[in-house]
N, C-alpha and C positions, 0 to 999 in steps of 0.2 A: 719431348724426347722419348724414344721407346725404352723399354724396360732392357737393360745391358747395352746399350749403346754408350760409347765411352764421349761423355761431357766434354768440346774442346772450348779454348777459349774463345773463339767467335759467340759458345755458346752459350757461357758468362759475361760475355760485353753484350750480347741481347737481352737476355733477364734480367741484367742491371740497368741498362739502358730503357724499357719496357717499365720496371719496376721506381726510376727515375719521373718518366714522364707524366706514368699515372699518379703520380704524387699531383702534378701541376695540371694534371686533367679538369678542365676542359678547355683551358687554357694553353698558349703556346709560350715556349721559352728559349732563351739561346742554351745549347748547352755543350760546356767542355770535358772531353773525354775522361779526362785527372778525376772528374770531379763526378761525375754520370758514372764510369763505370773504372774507378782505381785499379790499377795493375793491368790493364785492357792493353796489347799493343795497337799502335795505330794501322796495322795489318786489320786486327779480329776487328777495331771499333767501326774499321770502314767495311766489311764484311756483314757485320752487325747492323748496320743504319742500312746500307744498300737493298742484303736481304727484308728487311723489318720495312722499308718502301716497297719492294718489289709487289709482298704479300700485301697489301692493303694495311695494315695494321699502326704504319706512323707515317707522317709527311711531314715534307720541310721545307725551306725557303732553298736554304745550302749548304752542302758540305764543306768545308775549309779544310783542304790541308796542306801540308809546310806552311803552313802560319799561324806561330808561334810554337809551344813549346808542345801541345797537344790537338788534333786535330779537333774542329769543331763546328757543332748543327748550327745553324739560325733559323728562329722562329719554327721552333720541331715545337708537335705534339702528336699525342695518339689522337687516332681514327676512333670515331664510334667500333669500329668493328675490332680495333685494337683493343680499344676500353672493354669489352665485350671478350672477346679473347681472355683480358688478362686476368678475369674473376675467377 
């Protein structure tokens, strides 16, 4: 993020989500939004996952959403170049 740009929440359901995965790096994981990135709407979380594929930096099996009570990845991890990224 550049210096005075106002932080939205897409942009905290990414650095939580990022900061999530590299925990479980190099490995992959299911992961529920509640739980990855707290307070996230399912608006930002899917904004946050879509962009975060886009860029090379995480990949996934699938996005789930309307099912259950928070949207959610299957079998996400970060990309070498995410992992890389996120140091």
């Amino acid at each position: 993020m550049v210096k005075g740009e106002q932080r939205t929440g897409a942009d905290a359901a990414r650095e939580a989500l990022v900061a999530y995965l590299r925990r479980e790096w190099p490995g992959s994981v299911d992961v529920d939004a509640q739980v990855a990135a707290p307070g996230a709407s399912a608006a930002h979380f899917f904004e946050a996952c879509t962009s975060l594929q886009h860029e090379g930096l995480i990949m996934y099996e699938a996005l789930l959403l309307g099912v259950g009570s928070s949207p959610k990845l299957l079998a996400a991890a970060l990309t070498r170049k995410g992992q890389e990224a996120a140091q």
